[in-house]
TORKEMAR-758730 format. One record per atom (N, C-alpha, C, O): residue in one letter; x, y, z. Coordinates in steps of 0.001 Angstrom, whole numbers, padded with zeros to 6 digits, always signed. Layout:
<sites>
aXYZ/...
</sites>
This chain:
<sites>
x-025227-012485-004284/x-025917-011400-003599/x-026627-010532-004629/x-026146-010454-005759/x-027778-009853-004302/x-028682-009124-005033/x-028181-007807-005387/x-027770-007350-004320/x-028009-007032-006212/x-028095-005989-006346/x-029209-005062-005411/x-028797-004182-004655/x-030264-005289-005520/x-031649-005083-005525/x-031106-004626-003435/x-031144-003498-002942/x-030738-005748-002810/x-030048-005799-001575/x-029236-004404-001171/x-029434-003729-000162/x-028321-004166-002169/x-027313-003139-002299/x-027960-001765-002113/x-027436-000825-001515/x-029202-001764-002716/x-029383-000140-002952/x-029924+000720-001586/x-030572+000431-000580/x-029270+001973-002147/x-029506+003093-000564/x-030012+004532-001507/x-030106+005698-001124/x-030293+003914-002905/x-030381+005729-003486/x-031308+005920-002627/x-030758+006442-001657/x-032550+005777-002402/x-033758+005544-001161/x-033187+006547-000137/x-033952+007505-000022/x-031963+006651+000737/x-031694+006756+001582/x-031417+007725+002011/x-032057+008009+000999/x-030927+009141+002774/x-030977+010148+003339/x-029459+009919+003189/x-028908+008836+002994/x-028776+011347+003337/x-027909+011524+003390/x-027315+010893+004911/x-026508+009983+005096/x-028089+011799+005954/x-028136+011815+007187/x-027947+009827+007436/x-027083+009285+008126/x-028911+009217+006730/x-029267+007871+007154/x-027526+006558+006136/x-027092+005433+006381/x-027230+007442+005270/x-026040+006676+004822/x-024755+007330+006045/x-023836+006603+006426/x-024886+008524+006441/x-023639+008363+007547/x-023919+007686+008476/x-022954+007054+008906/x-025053+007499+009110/x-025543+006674+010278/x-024817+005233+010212/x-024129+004694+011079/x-025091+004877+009224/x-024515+003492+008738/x-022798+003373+008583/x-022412+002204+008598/x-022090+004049+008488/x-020521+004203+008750/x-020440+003631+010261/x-021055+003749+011321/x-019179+002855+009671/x-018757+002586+011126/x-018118+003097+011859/x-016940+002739+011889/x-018616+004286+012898/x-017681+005280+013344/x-016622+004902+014088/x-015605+005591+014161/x-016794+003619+014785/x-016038+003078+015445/x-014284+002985+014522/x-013212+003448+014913/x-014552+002308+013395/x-013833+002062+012846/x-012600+003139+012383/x-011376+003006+012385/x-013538+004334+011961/x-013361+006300+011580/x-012409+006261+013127/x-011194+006137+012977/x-012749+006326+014044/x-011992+006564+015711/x-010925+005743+015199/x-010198+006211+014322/x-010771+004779+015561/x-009725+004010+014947/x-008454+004731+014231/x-007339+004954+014702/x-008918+004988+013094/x-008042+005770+011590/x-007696+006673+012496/x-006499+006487+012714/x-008138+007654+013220/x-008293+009279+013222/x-006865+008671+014428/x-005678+008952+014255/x-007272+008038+015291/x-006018+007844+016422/x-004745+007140+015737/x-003761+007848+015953/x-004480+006229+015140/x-003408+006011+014112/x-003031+007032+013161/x-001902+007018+012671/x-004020+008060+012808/x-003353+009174+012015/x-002655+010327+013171/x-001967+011346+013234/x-003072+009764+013637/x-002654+011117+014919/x-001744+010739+015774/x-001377+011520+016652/x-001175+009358+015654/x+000025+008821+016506/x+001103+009048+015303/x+002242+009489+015450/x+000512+008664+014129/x+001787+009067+012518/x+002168+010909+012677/x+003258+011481+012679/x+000609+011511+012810/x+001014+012964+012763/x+002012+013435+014022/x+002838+014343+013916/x+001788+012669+015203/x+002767+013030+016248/x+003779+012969+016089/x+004466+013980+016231/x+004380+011683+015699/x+005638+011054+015155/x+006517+011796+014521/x+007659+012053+014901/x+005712+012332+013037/x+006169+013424+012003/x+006857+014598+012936/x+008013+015003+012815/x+005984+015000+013792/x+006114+016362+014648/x+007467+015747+015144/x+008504+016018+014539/x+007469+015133+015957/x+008846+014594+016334/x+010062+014393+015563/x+011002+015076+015967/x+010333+013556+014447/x+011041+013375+013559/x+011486+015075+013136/x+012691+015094+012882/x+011069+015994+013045/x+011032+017298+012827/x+011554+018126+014018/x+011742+019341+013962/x+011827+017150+015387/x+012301+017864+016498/x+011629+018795+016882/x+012099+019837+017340/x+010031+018454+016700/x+009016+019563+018066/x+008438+020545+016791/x+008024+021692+016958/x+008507+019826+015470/x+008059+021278+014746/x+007258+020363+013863/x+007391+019168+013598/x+006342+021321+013463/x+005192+020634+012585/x+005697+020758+010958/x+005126+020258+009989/x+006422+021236+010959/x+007217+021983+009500/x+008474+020709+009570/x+009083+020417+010599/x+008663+020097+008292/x+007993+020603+006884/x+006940+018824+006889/x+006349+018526+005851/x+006874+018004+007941/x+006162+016701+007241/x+004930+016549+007884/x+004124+015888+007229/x+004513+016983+009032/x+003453+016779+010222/x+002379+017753+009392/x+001263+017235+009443/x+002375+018751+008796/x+001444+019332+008140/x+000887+019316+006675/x-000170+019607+006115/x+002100+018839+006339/x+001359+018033+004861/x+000515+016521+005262/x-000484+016089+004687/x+000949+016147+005946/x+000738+015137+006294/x-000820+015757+006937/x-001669+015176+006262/x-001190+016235+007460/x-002504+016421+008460/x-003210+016966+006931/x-004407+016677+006956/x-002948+017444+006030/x-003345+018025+004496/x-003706+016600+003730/x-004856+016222+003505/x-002607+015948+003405/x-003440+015167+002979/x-004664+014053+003594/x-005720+013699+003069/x-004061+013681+004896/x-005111+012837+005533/x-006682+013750+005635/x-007668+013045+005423/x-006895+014910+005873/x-008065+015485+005681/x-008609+015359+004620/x-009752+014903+004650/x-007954+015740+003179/x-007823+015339+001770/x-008503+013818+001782/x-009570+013568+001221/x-007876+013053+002361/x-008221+011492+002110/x-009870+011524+003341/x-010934+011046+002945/x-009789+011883+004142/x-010926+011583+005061/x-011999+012105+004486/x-012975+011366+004614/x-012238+013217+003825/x-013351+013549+002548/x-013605+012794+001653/x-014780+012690+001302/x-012624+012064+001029/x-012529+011007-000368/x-013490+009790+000669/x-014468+009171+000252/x-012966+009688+001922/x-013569+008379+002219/x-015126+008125+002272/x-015840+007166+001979/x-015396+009665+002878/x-016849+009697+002744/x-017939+010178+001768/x-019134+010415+001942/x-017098+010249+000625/x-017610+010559-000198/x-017606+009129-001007/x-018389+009111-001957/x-016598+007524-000710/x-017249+006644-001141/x-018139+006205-000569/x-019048+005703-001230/x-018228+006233+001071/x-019151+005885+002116/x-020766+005917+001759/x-021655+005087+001953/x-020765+007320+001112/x-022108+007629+000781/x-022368+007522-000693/x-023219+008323-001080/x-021978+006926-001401/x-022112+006583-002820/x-022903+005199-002767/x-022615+004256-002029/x-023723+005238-003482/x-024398+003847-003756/x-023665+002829-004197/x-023087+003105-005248/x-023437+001585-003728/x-022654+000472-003981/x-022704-000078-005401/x-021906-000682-006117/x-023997+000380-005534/x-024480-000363-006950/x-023742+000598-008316/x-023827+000302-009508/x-023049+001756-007747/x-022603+002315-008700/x-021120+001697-008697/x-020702+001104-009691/x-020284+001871-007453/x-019280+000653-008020/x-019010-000354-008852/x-018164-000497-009734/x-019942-001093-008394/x-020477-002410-009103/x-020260-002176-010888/x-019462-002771-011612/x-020845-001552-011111/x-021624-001259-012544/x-020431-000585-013127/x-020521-000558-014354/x-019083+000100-012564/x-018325+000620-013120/x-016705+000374-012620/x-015668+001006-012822/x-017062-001001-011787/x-015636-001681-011622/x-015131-001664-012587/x-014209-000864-012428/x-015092-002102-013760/x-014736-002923-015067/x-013933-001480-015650/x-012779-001071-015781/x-015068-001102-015855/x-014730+000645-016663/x-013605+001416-015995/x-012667+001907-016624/x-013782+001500-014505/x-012461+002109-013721/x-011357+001442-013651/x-010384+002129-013342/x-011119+000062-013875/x-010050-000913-013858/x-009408-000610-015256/x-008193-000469-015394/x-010136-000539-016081/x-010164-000516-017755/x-009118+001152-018189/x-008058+001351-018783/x-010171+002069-017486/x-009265+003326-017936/x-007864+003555-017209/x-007082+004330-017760/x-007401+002803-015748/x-006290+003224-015475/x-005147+002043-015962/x-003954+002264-016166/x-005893+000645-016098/x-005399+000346-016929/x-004730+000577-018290/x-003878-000183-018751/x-005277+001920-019027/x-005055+002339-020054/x-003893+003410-019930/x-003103+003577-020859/x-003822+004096-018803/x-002741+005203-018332/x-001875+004497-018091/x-000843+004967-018570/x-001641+003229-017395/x-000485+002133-017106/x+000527+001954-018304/x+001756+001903-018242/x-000521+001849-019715/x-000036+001305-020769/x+000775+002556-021324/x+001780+002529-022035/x+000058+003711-020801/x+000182+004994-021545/x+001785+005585-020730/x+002359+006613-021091/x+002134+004946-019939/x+002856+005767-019064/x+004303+005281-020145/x+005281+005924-020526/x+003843+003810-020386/x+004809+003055-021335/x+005570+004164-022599/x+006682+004054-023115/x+004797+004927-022770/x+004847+005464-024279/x+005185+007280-024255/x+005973+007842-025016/x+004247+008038-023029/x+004085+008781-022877/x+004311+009729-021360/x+003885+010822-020988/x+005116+008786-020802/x+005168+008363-018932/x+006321+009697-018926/x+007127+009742-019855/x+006353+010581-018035/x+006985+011171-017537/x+008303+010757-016829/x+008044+009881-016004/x+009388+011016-016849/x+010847+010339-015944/x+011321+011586-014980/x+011316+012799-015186/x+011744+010780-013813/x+012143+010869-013001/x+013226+009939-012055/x+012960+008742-011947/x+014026+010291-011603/x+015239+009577-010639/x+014954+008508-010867/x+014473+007734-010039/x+015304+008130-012579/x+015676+006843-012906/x+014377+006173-013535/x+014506+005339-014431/x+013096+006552-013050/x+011832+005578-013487/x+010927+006342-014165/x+010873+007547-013917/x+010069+005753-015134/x+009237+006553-015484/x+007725+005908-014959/x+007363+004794-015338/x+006853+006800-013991/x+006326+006579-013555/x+004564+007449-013860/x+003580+006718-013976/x+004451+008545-013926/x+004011+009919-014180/x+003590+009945-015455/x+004305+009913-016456/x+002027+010021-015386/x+001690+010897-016779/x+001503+012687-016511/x+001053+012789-015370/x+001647+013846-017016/x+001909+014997-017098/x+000749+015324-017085/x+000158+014809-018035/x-000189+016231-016170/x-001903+016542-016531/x-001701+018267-016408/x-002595+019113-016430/x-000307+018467-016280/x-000226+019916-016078/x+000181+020297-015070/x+001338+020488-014695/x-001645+020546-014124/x-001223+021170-012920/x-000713+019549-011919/x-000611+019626-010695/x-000521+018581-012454/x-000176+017786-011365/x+000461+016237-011967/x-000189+015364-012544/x+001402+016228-011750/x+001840+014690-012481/x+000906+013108-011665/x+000824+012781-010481/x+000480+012607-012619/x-000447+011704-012335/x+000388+010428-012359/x+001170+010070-013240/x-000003+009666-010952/x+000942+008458-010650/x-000205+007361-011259/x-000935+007051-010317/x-000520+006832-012206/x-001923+005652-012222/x-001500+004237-011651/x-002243+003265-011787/x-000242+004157-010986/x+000075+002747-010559/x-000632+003006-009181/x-001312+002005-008954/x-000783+004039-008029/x-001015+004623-006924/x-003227+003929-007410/x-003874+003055-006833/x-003573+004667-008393/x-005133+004514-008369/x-005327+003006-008797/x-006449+002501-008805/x-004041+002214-009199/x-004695+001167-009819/x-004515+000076-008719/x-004852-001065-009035/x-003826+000376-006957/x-004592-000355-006070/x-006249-000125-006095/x-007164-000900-006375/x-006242+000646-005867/x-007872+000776-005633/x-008438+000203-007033/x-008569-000985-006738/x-008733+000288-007989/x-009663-000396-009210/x-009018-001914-009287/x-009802-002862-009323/x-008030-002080-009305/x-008133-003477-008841/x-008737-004330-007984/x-009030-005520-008101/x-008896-003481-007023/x-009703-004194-005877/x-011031-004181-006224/x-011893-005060-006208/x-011038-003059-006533/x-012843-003052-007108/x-013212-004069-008620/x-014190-004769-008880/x-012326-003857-009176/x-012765-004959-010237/x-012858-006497-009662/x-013934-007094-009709/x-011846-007020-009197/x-011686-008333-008738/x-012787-008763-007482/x-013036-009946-007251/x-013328-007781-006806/x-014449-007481-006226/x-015983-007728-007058/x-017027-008093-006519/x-015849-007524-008004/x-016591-007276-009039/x-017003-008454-009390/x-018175-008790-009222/x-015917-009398-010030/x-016072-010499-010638/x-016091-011163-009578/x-016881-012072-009835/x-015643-011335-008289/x-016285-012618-007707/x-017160-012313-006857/x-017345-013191-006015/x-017620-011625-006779/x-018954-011184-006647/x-020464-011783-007200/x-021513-011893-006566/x-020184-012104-008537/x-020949-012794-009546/x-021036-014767-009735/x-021798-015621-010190/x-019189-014621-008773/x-019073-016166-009040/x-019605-016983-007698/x-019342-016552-006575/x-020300-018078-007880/x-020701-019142-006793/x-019110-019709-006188/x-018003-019336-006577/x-019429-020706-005137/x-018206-020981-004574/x-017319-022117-005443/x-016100-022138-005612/x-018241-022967-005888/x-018365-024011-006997/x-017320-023212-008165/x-016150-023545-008352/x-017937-022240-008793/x-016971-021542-009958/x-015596-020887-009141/x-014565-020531-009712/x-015780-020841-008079/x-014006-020037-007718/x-013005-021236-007480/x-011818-020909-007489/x-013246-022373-007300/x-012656-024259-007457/x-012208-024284-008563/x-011116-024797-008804/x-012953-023740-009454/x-012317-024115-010777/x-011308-023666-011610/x-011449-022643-012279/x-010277-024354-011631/x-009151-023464-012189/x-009280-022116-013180/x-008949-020933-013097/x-010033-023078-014286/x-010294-022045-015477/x-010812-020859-014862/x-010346-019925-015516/x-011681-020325-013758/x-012230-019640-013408/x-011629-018352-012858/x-012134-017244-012672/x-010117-018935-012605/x-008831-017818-012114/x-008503-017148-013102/x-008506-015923-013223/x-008223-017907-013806/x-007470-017403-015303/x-007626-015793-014908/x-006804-015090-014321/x-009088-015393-015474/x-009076-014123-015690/x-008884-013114-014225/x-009044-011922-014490/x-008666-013310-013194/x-008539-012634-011668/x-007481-012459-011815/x-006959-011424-011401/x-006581-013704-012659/x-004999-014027-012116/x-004230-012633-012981/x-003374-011867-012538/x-004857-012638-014293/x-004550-011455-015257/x-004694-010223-014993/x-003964-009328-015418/x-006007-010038-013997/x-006139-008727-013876/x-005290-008456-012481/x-005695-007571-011726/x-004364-009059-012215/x-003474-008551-010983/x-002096-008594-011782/x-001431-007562-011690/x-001513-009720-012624/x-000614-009698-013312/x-000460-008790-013985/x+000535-008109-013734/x-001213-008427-014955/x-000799-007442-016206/x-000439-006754-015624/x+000766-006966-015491/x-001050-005077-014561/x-000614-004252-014081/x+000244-004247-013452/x+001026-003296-013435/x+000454-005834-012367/x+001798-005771-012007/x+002759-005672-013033/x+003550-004748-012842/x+002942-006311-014036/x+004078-006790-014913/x+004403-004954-015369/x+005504-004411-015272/x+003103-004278-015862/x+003357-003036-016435/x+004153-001822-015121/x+005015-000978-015366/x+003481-002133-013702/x+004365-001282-012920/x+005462-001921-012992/x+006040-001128-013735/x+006573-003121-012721/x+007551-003774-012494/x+008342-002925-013574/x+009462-002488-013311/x+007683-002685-014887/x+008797-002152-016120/x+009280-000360-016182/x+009923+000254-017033/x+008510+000191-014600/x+008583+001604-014581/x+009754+001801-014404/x+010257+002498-015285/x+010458+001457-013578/x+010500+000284-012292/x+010176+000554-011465/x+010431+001691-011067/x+009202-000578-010489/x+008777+000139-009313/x+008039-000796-008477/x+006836-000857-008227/x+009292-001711-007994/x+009038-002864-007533/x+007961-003111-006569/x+007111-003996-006667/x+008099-002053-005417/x+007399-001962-004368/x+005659-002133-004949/x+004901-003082-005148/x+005611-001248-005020/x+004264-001433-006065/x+003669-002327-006493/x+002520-002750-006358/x+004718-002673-007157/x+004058-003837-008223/x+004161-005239-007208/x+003746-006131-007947/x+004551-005941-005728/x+004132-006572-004890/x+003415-006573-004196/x+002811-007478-003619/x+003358-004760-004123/x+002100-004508-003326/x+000713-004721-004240/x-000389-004551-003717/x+000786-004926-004988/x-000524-004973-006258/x-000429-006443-006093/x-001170-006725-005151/x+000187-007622-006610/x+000189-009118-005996/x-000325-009411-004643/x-001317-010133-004543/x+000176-008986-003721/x-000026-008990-002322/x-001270-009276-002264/x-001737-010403-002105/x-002250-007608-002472/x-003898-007299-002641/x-004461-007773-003314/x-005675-007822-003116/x-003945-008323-004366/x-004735-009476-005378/x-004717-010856-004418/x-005695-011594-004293/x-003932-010982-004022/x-003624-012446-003768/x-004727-012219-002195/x-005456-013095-001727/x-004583-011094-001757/x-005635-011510-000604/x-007124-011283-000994/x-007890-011568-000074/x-007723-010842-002131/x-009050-010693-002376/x-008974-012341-003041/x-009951-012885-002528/x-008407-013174-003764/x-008513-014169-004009/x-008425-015252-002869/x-008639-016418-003201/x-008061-014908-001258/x-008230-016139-000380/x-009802-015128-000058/x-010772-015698-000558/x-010062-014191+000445/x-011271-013793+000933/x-012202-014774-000352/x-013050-015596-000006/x-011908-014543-001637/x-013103-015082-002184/x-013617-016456-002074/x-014638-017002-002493/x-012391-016937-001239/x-012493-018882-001292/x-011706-019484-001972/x-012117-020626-002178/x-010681-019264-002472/x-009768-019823-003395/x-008396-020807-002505/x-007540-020209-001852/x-008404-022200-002624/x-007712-023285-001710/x-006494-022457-001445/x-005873-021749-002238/x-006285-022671-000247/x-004700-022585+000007/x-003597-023167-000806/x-002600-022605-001259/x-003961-024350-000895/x-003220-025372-001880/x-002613-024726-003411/x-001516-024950-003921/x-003590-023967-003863/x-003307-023294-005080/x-002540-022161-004751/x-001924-021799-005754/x-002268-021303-003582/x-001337-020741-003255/x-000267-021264-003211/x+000536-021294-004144/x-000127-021711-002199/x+000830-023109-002374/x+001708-023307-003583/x+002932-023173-003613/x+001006-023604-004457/x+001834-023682-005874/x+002168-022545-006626/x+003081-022613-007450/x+001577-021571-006454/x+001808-020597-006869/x+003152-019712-006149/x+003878-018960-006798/x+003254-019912-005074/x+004365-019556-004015/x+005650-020075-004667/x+006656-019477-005049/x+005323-021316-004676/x+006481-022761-005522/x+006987-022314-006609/x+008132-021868-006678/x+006172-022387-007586/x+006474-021951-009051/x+007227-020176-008962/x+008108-019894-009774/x+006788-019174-007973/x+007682-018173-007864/x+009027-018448-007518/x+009970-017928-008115/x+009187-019447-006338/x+010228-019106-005971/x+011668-020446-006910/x+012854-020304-006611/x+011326-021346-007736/x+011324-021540-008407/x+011859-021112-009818/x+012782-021579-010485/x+010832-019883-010112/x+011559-019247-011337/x+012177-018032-010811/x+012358-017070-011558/x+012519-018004-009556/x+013373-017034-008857/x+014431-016607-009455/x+014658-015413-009653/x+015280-017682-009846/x+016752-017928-010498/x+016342-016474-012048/x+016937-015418-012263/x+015389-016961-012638/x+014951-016965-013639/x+015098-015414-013978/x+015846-014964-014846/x+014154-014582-013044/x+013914-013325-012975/x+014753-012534-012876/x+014925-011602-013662/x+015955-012972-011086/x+017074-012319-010961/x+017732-011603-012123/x+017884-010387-012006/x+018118-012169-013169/x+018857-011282-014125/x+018055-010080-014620/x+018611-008990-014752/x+016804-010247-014888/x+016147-009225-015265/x+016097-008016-014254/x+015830-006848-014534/x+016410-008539-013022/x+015781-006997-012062/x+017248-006104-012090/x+018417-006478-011999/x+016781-005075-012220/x+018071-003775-012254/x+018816-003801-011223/x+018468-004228-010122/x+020092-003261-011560/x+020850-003072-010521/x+020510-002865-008862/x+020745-003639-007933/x+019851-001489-008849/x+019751-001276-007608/x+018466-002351-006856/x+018320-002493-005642/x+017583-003060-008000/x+016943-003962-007471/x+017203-004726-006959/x+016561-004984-005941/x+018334-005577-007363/x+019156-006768-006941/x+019535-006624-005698/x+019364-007447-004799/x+020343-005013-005572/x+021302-004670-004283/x+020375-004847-003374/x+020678-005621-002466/x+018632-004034-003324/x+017630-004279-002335/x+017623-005032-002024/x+017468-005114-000805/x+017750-006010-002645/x+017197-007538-002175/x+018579-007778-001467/x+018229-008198-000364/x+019779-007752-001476/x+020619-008705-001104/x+021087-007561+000290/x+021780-007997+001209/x+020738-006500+000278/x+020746-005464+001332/x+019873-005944+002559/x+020278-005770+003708/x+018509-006629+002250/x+017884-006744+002679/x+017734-008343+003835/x+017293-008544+004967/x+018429-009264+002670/x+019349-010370+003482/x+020356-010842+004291/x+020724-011833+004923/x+020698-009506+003951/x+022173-009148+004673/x+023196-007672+004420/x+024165-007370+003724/x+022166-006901+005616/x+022203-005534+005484/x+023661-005308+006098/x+024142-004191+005903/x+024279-006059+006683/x+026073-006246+007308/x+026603-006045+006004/x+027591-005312+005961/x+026179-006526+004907/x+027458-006607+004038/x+027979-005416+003847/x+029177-005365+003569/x+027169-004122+003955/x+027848-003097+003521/x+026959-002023+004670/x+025990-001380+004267/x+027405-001943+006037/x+027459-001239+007309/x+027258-000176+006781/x+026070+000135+006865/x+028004+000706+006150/x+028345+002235+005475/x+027732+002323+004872/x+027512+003530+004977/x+026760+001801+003737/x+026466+001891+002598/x+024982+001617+002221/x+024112+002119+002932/x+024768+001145+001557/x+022883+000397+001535/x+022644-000423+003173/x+021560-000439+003756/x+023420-000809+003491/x+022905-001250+004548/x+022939-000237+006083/x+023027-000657+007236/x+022868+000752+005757/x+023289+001611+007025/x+021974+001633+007878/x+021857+001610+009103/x+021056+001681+006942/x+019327+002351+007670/x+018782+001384+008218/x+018010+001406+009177/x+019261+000273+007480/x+018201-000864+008229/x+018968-001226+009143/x+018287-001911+009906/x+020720-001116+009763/x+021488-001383+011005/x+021000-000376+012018/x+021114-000633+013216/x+020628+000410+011730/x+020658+001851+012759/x+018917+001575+012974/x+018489+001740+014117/x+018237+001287+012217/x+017007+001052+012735/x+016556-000042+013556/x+015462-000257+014077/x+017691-000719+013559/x+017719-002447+014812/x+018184-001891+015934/x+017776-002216+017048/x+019215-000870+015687/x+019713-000244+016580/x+018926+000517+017313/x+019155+000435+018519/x+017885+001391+016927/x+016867+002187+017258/x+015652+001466+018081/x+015056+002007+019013/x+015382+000150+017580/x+014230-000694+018009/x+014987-000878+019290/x+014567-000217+020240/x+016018-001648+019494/x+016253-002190+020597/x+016725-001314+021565/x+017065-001812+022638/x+016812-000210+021426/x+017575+000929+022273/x+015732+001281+023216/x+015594+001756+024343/x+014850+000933+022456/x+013795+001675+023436/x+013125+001218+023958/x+012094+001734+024388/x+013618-000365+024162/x+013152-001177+025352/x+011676-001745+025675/x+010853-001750+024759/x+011442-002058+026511/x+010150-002095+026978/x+009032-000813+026732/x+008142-000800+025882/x+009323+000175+027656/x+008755+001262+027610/x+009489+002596+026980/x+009053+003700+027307/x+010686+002484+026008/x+010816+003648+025005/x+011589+004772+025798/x+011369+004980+026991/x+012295+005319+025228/x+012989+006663+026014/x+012230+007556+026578/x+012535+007973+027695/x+011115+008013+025925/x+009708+008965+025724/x+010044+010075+024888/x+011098+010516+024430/x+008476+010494+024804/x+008550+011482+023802/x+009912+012414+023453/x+010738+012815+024273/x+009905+012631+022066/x+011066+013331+021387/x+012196+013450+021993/x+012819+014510+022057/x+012691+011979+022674/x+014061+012199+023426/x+014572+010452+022697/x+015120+009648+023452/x+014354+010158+021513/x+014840+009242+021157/x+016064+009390+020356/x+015995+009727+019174/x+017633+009059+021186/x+018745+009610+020456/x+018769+008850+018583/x+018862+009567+017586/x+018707+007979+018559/x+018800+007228+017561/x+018119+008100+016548/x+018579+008159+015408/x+017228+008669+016835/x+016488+009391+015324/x+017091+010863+015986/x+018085+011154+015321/x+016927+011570+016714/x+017274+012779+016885/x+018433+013467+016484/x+018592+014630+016113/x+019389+012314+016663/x+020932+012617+016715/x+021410+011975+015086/x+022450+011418+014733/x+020142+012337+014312/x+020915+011876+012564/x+021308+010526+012226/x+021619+010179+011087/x+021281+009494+013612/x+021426+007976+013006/x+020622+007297+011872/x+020947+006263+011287/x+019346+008164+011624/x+018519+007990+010804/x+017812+008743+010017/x+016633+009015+010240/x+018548+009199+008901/x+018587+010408+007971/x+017238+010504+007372/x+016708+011589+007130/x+016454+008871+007037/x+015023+009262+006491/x+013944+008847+007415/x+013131+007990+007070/x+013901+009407+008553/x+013060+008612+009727/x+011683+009066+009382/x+010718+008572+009965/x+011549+009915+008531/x+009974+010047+007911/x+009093+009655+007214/x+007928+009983+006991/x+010242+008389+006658/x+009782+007814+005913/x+009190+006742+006318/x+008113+006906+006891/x+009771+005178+006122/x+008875+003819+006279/x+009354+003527+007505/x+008953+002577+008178/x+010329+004419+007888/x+011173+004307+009380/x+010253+004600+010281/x+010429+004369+011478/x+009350+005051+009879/x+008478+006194+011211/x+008622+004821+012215/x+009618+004955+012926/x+008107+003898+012399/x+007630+003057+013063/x+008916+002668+013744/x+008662+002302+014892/x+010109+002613+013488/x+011129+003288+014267/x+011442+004044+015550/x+011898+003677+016633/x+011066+005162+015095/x+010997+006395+015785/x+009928+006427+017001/x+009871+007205+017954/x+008984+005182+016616/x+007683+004989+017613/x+008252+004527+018854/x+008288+005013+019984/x+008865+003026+018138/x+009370+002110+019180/x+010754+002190+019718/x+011361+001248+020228/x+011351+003830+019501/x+012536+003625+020360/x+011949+004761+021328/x+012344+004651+022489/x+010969+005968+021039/x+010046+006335+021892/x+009321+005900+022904/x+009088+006412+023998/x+008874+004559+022267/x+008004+004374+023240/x+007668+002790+023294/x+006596+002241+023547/x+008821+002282+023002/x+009362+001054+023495/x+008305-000105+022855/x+007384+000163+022084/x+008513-000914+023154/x+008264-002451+022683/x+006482-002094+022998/x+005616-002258+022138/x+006231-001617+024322/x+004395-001806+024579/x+003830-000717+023608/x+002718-000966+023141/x+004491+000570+023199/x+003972+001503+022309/x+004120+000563+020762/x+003218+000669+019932/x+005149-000204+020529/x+005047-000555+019394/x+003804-001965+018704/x+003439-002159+017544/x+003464-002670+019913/x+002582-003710+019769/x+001125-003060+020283/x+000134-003765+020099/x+000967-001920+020836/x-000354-000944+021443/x-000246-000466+019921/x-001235-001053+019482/x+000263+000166+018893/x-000217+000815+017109/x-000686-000312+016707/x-001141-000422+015569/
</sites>
């Protein structure tokens, strides 16, 4: 594709929002507003203390969005590399100079605000790896040698978040790599092996992951083993799903989260709290 194609400096302010897909904006705004409800709920009818940070930052983020919206593409382009490159460099830096906290060091120190660069380095990843196959024909993404360097720029940063520790992250960074590499055309088949060879050197890794890493995982296979203990949230949240049926208790009358069965329902639980609300059709209607 052309550069030449790309450009909107030409273009009106007015005429680059035109071009947003508002449809899409409706979309976000009603999923942020079924999360912001939720929050309100989880809080028992009060917007204090998560439903309003929460409406803070999503406004926060809905400015950021349109402020890439209306940026010329061609400036991405031209500074994938460079934005991949410098948070790449804070990744390395966090190694040396990283701020700690409850166990991980994650945080570089900017003063007024501790800076997470594993959080910005979804986004420049995407844009870099965007970048480069962007440039490549379909012919060059076949070719093994041609991964090499895609495969690195998702690895390294993973490998560098994994050592914060900070597992989540660092799969979620594989994950998004691994899906800009099927969007670009890259065989299934080579997934495939790549899947293999993980699970494979599975054995391998286990010793390396920390304690409470291990427990995740085996919490997660079998959250019975310990009812009381690591496994309490994810029993009480099966418990919660299936308690709200078809159509859900309704609004803010879901005992399972109300009544403390679920101490962090604000968290990744929210979706929880949806579907014992509002049952199996509210949970497949998000």
């Amino acid at each position: 594709m052309s550069l030449i194609g790309l450009n909107r400096t030409d273009m009106t302010l007015l005429q680059k929002l035109w071009q947003v897909q508002w449809f899409l904006v409706f979309v976000l705004l009603v999923i942020a507003g079924i999360g912001i409800a939720m929050l309100y709920s989880a809080a028992n009818g009060s917007f204090d203390p998560w439903a309003t940070r929460q409406m803070a930052r999503f406004a926060v983020g809905i400015v950021l969005m349109f402020i890439v919206a209306v940026t010329d593409i061609r400036f991405l382009l031209r500074h994938a590399y460079s934005f991949y490159g410098i948070i790449l460099a804070l990744l390395i830096g966090v190694e040396f100079t990283g701020v700690s906290g409850m166990g991980a060091r994650r945080w570089i120190d900017l003063g007024l605000i501790n800076l997470q660069p594993s959080e910005l380095m979804k986004i420049t990843m995407v844009l870099a790896l965007a970048r480069y196959f962007h440039g490549a024909s379909v012919e060059e993404v076949h070719q093994p040698l041609r991964l090499i360097p895609p495969v690195l720029m998702i690895m390294v940063p993973a490998a560098l978040v994994l050592r914060q520790p900070d597992l989540g992250t660092a799969l979620m960074l594989v994950i998004a790599g691994g899906a800009i590499l099927f969007l670009a055309g890259v065989r299934l088949w080579k997934f495939g092996l790549l899947i293999t060879a993980g699970l494979i050197s599975a054995p391998l890794i286990w010793p390396f992951l920390r304690g409470y890493q291990q427990k995740r995982v085996l919490t997660f296979l079998n959250p019975e083993s310990d009812p009381l203990g690591a496994g309490y949230h994810i029993i009480q949240s099966k418990i919660a799903l299936g308690s709200g049926g078809l159509f859900g208790k309704g609004f803010l009358l879901g005992p399972q989260s109300h009544l403390s069965f679920l101490p962090e329902k604000q968290t990744d639980f929210i979706f929880t709290m949806l579907a014992e609300e509002f049952g199996l059709i509210g949970g497949l209607t998000l």
